[in-house]
N, C-alpha and C positions, 0 to 999 in steps of 0.2 A: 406338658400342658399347663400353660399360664394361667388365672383365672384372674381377671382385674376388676377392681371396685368401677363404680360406676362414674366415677370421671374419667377414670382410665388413666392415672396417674400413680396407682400404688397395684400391688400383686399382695393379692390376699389368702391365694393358695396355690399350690401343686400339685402335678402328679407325674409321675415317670409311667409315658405309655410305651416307650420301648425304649430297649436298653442294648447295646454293643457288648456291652460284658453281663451276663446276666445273673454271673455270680456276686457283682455288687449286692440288689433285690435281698441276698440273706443278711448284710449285714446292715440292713440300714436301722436294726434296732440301737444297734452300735454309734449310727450317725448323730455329731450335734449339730443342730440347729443356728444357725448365725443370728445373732441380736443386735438389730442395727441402734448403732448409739449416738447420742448429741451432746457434746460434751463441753464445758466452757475451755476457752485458753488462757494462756498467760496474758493476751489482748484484751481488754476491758469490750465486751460489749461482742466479742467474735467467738464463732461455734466451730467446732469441727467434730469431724464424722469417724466411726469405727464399727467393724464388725463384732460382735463379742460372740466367743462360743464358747457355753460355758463344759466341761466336764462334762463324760457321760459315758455312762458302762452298766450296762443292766444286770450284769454280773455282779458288779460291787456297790457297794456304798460310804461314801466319806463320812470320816467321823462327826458326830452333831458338834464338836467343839475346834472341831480345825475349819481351815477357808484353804483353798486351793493354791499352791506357788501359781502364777500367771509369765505367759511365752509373748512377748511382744514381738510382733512381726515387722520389719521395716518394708516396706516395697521398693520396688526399684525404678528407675527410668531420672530424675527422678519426679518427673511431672508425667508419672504415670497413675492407674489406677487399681487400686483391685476389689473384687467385687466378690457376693455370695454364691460363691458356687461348689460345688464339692469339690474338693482338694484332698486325697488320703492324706498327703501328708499331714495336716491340719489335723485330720482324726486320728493320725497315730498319736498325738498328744492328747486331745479333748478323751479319746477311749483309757488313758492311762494315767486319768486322775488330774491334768493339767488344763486351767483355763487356758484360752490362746484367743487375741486380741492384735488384729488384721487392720492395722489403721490408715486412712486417707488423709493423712496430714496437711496444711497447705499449703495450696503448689499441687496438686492431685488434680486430676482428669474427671470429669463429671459435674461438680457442680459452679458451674459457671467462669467468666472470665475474672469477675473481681476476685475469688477464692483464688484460681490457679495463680494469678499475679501477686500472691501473698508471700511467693517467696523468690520473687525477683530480687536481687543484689542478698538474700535472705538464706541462701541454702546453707545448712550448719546451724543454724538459729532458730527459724521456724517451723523446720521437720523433727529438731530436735524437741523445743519447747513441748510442741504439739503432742508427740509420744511420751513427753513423759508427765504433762496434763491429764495426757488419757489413762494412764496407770494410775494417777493416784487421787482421780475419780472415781476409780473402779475400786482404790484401797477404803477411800470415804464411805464408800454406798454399801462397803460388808462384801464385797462381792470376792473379793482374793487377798491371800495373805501379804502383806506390809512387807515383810523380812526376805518372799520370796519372788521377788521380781527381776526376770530376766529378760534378756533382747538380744535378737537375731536378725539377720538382713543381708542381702545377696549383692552385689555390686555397689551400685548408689545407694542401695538398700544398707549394706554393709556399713558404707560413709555415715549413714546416719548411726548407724550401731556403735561404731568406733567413736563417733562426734557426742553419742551421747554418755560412753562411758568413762572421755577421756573430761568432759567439760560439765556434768551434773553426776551428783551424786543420788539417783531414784533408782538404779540397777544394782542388783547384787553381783553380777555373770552376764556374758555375752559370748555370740557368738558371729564372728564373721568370717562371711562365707565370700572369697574374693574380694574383698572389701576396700575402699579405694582411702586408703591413709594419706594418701599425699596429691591435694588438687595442683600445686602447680603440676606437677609431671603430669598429673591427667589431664590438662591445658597443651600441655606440648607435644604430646600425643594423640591429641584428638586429630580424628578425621578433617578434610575440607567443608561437606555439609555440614557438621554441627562445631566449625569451630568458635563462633560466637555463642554460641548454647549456653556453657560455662561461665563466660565471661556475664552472660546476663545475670546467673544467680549468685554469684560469688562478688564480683565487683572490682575494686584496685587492688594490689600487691599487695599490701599491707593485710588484706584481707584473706586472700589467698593464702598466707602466711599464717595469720591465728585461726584462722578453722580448719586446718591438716593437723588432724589428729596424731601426724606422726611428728610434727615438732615438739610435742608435749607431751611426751611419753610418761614424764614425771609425774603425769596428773590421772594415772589411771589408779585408781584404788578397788579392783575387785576382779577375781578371777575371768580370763578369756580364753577362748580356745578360736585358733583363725583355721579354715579351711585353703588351701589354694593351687590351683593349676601350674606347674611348670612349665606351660608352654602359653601363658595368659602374657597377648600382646598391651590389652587395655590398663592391666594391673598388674605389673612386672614383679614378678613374686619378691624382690628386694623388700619392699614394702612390707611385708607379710613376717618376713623374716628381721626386719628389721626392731619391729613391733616386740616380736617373740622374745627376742634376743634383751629388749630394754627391761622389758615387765618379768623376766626371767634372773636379768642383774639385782633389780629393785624388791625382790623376792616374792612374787608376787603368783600365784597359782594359772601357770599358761600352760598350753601346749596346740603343735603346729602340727597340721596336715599335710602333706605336700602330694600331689598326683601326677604322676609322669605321664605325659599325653593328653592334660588336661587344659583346654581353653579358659576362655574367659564362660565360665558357667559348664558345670558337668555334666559330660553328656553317659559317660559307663554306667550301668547300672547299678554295678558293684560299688563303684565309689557314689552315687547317689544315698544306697542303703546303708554305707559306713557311714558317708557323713549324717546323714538321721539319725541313727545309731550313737553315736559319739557326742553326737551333744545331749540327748538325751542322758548317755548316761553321765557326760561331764557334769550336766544339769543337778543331776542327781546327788551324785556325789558330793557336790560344793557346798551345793543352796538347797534341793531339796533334801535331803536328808531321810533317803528313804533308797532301799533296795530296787530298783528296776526286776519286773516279771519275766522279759526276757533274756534267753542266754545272750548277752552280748558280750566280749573278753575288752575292758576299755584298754586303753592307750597309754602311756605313761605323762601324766602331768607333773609338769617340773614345780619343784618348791611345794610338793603334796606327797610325792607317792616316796 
């Protein structure tokens, strides 16, 4: 149940009057709260929008002299949107000491057509800028720690991941989950419906050419860890491995997931909870610098362990 102010344009409270799982209800002391944010850009004079959810665990408390590592989330589509709504995954970071920061870069779904068109001919440049404006708004204003900032991102979600770790330096760590390194092949692979899609946000060859994060491998300076399907038509895991393989020569702290039976986005449960699991504790180990509470056994990271 909604409750709206009185023009009926903002939601100024909730309630959960029934619930499909009812064991959620215990842990919502546990739940954070989304803090919608306005943030400036690299653009003189333009806003953009995020989620913030800060930390939160009733159990503990952070020290009065640290600030929190912070999880950047990329979304996907990638003129889609995403919105406040409960996601465990989300609160398995926010319950274990981690800010996490949901952002609608533009080019995003919801506030209007001149936003969404902000990343026509733009995609690689304005998703990126956008996210990494929004971190280090969040490092300005005291809200999370400088040293510990990380990004993660699912398909086009991922592209932004990769675009942002390969072309700014505001990330310590990333993590991409299927994540698309190379826009030409994802041009020649696309579908018939969306085969101009790409072409609207990306532009001429030349283009296509410097914002594939997989040309430039030379340019990544900070620990990755990639996720990926073996059986993923849309992002042919060459990509993935090819990444791993550069940033692995360059000495650099990677390591590769690979799922046998796995599409373009995971559907196993098992492999859902690994890859949660593994980045967290990759997270951990690299940049946060702090023990994970649960048993998780991680993985071997090359050029670390």
């Amino acid at each position: 149940q909604v409750t709206l102010d009185k023009n009926k344009t903002k939601a100024i409270s909730f309630s959960i009057v029934w619930s499909s799982s009812p064991d959620v209800v215990q842990y919502r002391p546990f739940f954070s709260t989304p803090e919608f944010i306005e943030f400036p850009t690299s653009s003189p004079g333009q806003m953009a929008y995020a989620y913030f959810y800060p930390p939160l665990n009733p159990m503990f408390q952070g020290l009065p002299d640290e600030k929190p590592p912070l999880l950047v989330k990329t979304h996907g589509g990638p003129t889609a949107e995403t919105c406040e709504i409960l996601d465990l995954s989300v609160q398995y970071w926010t319950s274990r000491g981690w800010a996490f920061l949901d952002v609608n870069y533009g080019g995003s779904t919801g506030y209007g057509r001149e936003y969404r068109e902000r990343l026509l001919g733009k995609w690689g440049i304005v998703d990126v800028d956008d996210c990494c404006s929004c971190a280090r708004f969040l490092v300005e204003s005291g809200s999370v720690d400088e040293q510990r900032l990380c990004i993660t991102g699912r398909s086009a979600g991922g592209y932004t991941t990769l675009a942002s770790l390969a072309f700014r330096d505001t990330f310590k760590a990333g993590a991409s989950l299927y994540g698309i390194g190379d826009l030409s092949l994802m041009r020649a692979d696309s579908q018939k419906y969306d085969s101009h899609y790409i072409d609207n946000l990306v532009g001429d060859e030349r283009a296509y050419y410097e914002r594939s994060p997989i040309n430039f491998v030379n340019k990544f300076t900070c620990p990755v860890i990639l996720f990926q399907g073996l059986d993923d038509k849309v992002v042919p895991p060459n990509q993935a491995r090819k990444i791993y393989q550069a940033l692995k020569e360059r000495g650099l702290p990677v390591a590769l997931v690979e799922y046998e039976g796995e599409q373009h986005g995971f559907r196993k449960a098992e492999n859902i909870k690994f890859t949660l699991e593994q980045q967290m504790v990759f997270f951990a180990r690299l940049v946060g610098k702090f023990e994970v509470v649960d048993d998780i056994t991680p993985i071997k990271i090359e050029n670390f362990d």
